[in-house]
C-alpha positions as CSV (number, residue, x, y, z in Angstrom):
1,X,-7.9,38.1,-44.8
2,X,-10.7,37.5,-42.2
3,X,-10.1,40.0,-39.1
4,X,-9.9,37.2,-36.4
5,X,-9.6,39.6,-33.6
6,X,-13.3,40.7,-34.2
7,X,-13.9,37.4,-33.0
8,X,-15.2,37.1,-29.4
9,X,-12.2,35.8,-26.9
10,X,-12.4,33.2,-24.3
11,X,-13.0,35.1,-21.2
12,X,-9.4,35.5,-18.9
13,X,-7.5,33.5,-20.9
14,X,-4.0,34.5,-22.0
15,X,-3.0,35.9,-25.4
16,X,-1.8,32.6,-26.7
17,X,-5.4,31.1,-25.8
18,X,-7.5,33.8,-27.3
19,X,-5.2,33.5,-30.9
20,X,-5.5,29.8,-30.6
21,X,-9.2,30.1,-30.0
22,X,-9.7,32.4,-32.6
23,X,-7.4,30.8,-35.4
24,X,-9.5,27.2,-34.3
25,X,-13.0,28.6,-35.0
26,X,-11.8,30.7,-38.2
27,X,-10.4,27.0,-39.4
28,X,-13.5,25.2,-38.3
29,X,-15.7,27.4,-39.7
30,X,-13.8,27.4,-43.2
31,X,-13.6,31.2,-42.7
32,X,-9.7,30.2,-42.8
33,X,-10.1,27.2,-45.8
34,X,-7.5,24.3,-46.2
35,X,-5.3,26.2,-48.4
36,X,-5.2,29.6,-47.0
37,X,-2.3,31.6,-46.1
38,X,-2.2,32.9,-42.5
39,X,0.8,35.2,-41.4
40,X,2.2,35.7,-37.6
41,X,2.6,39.4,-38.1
42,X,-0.9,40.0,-39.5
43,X,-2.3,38.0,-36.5
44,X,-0.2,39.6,-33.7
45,X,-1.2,43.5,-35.3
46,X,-5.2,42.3,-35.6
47,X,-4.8,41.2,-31.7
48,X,-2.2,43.5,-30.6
49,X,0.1,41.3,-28.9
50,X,3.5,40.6,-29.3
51,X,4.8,37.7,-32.1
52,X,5.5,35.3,-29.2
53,X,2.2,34.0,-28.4
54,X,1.2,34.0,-31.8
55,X,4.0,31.8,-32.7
56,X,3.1,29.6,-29.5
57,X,-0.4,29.6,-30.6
58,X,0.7,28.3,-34.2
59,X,2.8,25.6,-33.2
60,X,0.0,24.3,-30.8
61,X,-2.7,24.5,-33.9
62,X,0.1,22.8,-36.1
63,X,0.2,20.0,-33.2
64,X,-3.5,19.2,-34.0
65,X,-2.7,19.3,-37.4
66,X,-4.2,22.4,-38.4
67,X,-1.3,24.4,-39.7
68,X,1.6,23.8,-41.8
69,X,4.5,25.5,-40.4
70,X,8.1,25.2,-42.5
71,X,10.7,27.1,-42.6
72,X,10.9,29.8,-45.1
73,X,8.1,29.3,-46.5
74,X,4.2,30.6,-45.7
75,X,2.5,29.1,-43.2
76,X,-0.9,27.8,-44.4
77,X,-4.1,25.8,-43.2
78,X,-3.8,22.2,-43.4
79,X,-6.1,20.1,-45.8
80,X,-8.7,18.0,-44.1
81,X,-7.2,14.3,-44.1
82,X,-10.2,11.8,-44.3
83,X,-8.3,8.8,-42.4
84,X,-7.7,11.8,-39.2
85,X,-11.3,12.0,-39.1
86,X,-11.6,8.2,-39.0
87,X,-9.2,7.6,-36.5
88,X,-10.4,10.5,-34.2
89,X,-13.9,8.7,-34.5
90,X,-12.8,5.5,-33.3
91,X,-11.6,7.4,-30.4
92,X,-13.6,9.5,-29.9
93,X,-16.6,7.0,-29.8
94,X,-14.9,4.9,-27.5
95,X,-13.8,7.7,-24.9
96,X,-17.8,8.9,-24.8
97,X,-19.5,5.6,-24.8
98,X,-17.7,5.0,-21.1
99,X,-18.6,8.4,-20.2
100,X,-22.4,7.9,-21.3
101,X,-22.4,4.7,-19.3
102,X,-21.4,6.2,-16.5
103,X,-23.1,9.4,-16.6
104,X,-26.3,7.2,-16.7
105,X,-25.9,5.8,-12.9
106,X,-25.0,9.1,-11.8
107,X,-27.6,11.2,-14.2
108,X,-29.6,13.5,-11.5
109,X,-32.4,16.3,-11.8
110,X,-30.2,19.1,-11.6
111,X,-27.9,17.6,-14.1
112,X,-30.8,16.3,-16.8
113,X,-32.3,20.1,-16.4
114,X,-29.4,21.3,-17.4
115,X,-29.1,19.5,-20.2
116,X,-32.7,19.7,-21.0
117,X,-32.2,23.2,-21.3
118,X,-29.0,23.0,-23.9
119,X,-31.6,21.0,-26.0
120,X,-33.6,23.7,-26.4
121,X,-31.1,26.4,-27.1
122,X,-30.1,23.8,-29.5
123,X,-33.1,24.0,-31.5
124,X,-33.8,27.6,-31.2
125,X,-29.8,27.3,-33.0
126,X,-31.1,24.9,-36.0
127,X,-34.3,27.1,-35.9
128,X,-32.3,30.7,-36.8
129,X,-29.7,28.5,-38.6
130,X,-27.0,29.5,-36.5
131,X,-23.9,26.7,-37.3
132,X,-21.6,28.2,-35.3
133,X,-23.8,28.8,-32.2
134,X,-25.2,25.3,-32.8
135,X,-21.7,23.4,-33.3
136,X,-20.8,25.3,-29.5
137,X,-23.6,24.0,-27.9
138,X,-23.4,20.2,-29.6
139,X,-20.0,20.2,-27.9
140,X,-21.4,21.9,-24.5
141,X,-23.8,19.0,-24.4
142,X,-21.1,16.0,-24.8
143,X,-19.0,18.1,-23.0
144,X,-21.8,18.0,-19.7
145,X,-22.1,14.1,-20.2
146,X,-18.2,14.0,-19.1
147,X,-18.5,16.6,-16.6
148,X,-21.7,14.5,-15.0
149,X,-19.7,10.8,-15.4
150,X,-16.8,12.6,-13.2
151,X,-14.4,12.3,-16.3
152,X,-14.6,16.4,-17.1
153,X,-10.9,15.7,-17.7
154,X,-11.9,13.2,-20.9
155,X,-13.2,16.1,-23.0
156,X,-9.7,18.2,-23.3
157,X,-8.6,14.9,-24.5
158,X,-11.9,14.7,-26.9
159,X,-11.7,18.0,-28.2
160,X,-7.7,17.3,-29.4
161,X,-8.7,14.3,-31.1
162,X,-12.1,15.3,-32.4
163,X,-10.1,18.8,-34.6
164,X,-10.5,17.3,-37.8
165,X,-13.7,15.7,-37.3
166,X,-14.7,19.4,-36.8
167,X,-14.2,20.5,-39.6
168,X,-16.0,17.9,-41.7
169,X,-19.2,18.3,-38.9
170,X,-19.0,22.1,-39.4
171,X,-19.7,21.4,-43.7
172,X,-22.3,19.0,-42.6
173,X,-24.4,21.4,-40.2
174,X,-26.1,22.7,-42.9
175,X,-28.2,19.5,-43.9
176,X,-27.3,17.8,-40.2
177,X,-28.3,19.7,-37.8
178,X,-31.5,18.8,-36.6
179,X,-31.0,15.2,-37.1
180,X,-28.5,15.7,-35.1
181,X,-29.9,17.9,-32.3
182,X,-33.1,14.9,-32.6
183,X,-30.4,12.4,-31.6
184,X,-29.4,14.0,-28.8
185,X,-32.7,14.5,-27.3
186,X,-33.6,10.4,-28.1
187,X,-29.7,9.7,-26.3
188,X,-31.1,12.2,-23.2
189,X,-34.2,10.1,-23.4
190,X,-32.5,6.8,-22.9
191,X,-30.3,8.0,-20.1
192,X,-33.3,9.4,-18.1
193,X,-35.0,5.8,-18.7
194,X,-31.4,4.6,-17.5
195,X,-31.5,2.2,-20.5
196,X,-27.7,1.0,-21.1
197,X,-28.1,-0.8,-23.9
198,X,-29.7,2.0,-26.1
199,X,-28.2,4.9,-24.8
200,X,-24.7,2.9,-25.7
201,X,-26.2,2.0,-29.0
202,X,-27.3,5.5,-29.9
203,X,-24.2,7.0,-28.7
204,X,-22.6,5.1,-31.8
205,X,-24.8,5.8,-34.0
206,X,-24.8,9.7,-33.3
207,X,-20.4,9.8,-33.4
208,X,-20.3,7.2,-36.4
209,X,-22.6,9.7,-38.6
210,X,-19.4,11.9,-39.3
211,X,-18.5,8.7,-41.5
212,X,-20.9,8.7,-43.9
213,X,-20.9,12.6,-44.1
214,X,-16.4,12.7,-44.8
215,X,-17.5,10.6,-48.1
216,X,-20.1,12.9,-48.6
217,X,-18.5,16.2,-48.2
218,X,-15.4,15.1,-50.1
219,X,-17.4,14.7,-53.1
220,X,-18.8,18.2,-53.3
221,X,-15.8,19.7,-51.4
222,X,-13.1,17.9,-52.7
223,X,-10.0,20.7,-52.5
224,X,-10.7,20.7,-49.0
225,X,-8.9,17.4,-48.6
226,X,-6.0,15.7,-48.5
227,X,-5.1,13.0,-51.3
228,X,-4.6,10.0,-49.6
229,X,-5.1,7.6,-52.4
């Protein structure tokens, strides 16, 4: 079983944060697949905590629908289900495109160096093929976007919706992510030239890729998911 604990933790945060954090990348990153086992003991002894926060970190993972938690039985990593994905688009997409439209009128030097520069360590990312490093700072640039429209609230309730989406974008980073580190730059591009109409229009076309890619990865990946037929 993957040694979670060797994962880095969030800085300050509590025991039950760092195991959730952990237990979300490992799941993300299919270092824990749909499928696997994953045990409250063996994550409390790799972290040295107590079972408490582990079992408050499970039940908060199980919430998003990552774990399957039953009685007497083992708990294990949910399978990815296709229509989550969809559904978390829809809201997902219409949670950012009023962020984007606001961050445009309020879009500022200081805010479009900043986001500038997460461009770049974008692409130095894609360049040394670093998914994981890439995925973290795709999320730190939509992330900024909320923070800059005022709404920095709007991305805790983002990242709940987005879990499963996640996973599918993490399987698609290997053939996705310049393209998608290009769309960002021509989204910064129409919010600099405060152009509403394109910057909504490829805002939707950057969140609605995940679509395409679910079908996609299900073909080559199909144990991963749910049957939903």
């Amino acid at each position: 079983m993957t040694d979670l604990s060797l994962l880095p933790p969030t800085p300050q945060a509590s025991a039950t944060d760092q195991v959730f954090d952990a237990i979300y990348r490992a799941i993300i990153s299919q270092e824990l697949p749909p499928g696997a086992k994953i045990s409250e003991v063996e994550i409390a002894g790799q972290f040295d905590v107590s079972r408490q926060p582990v079992r408050d970190a499970f039940f908060r993972l199980s919430k998003l629908g990552f774990l399957s938690i039953r009685p007497q039985r083992a708990t294990r990593v949910t399978k990815i289900s296709e229509q989550a994905v969809r559904n978390a688009a829809f809201v997902r997409t219409a949670l950012e495109v009023a962020c984007f439209a606001v961050a445009l009128e309020r879009l500022e030097a200081t805010g479009l160096a900043e986001l500038r520069a997460l461009l770049q360590a974008q692409q130095d990312a894609v360049t040394r093929d670093a998914r994981a490093e890439f995925h973290d700072l795709d999320d730190a640039f939509h992330r900024r976007i909320c923070e800059i429209a005022g709404h920095g609230h709007v991305w805790t309730l983002i990242r709940e919706q987005k879990a499963h989406m996640d996973r599918v974008r993490f399987l698609s980073l290997s053939q996705d992510s310049q393209l998608a580190r290009d769309e960002h730059v021509q989204i910064l591009d129409a919010l600099e030239a405060r152009d509403a109409v394109r910057t909504e229009a490829m805002v939707r076309q950057h969140l609605s890729r995940i679509l395409t890619f679910v079908s996609q990865i299900r073909e080559t990946h199909g144990e991963y998911f749910e049957d939903e037929a």
